[in-house]
C-alpha positions as CSV (number, residue, x, y, z in Angstrom):
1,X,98.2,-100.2,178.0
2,X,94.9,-98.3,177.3
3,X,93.8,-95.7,180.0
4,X,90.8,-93.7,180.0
5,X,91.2,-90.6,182.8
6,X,88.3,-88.7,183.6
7,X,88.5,-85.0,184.7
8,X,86.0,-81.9,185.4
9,X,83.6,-83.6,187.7
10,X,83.1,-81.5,191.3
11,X,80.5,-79.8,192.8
12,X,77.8,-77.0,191.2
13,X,74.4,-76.0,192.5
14,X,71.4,-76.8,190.2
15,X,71.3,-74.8,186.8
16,X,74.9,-74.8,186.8
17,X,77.3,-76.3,184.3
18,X,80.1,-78.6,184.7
19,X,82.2,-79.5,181.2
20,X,83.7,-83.6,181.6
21,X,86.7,-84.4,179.7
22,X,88.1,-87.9,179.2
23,X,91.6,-88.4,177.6
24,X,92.6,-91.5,176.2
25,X,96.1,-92.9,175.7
26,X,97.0,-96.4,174.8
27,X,94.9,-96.7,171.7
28,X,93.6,-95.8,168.8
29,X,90.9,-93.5,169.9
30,X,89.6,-92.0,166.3
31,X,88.0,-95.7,165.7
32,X,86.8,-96.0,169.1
33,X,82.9,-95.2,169.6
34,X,83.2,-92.9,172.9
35,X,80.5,-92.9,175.7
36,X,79.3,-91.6,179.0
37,X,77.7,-93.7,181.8
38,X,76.9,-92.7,184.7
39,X,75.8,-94.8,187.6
40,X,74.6,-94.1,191.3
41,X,74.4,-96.6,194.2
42,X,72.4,-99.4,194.4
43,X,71.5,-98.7,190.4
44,X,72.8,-100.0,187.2
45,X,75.7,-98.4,185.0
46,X,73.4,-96.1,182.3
47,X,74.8,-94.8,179.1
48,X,74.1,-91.0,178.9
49,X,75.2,-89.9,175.8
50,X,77.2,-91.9,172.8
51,X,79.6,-90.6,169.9
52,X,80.4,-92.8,167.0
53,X,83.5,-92.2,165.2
54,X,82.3,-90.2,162.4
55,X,80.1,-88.3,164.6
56,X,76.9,-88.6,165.0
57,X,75.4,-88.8,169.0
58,X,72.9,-90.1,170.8
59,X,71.6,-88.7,174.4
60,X,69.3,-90.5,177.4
61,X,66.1,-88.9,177.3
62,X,66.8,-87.7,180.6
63,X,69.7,-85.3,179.3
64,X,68.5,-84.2,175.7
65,X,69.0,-80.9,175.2
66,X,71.0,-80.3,178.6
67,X,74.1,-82.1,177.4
68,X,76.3,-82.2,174.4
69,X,78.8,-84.8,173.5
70,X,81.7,-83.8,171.5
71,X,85.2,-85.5,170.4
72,X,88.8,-84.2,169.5
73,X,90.6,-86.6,167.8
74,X,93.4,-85.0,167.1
75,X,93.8,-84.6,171.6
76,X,92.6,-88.3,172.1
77,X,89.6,-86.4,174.0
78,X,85.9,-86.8,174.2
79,X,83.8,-84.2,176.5
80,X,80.2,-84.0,178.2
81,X,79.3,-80.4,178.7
82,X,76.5,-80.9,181.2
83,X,74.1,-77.8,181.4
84,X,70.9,-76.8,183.3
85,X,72.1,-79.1,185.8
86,X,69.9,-81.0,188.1
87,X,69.9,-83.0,191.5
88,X,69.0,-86.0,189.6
89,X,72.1,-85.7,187.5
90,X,74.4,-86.5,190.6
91,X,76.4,-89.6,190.2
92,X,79.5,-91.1,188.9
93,X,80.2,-90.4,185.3
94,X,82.6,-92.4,183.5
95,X,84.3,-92.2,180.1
96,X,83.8,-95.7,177.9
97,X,85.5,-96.3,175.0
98,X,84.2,-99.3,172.7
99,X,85.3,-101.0,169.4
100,X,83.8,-104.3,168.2
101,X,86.8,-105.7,167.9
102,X,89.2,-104.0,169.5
103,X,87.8,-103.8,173.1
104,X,85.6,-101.9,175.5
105,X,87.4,-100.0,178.0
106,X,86.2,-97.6,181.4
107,X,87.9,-94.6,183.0
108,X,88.1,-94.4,186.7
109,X,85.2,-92.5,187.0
110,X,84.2,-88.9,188.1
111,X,81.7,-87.8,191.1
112,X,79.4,-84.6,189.8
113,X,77.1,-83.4,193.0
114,X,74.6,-81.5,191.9
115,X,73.1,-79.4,194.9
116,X,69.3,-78.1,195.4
């Protein structure tokens, strides 16, 4: 069974930092391409940042250089260390792993709350 958990989300006031980790079990995580959504009410799921599996990322416009996307393969583990941190950054983060052929899974999701 493939499981995704999420971990580091919380509460920081804005200009802070907050460091996401998402552990996978259950599969083979070094040919999954790992990502993070995030997604607030009323809105649609949107893909912040994307990490292929021989490393090179992609970021939303809205988060280049403020966060960095970064994988361990060897701990099953991709990470979102969010800097500068805004109000508008506040939502639910979740971890996605995706293989063409293999799958697409979600974590649980993590609340960051980003205060003014």
């Amino acid at each position: 069974q493939v499981q995704l958990v999420e971990s580091g989300g919380g509460w920081v006031r804005a200009a802070g930092s907050l460091r996401l980790s998402c552990a996978g079990s259950g599969l083979r995580f070094s040919i999954y391409t790992m990502n993070w959504f995030r997604q607030t009410p009323g809105t649609q799921r949107e893909l912040v940042a994307r990490i292929t599996t021989d490393g090179p990322t992609i970021y939303a416009d809205s988060v280049k250089g403020r966060f960095t996307i970064s994988r361990d393969s060897a701990k099953n583990t991709v990470y979102l260390q969010m800097n500068s941190l805004r109000a508008e950054d506040t939502a639910v983060y979740y971890c996605n792993a995706h293989h063409i052929a293999f799958g697409n899974y979600w974590g649980q999701g993590t609340q960051v709350t980003v205060s003014s």
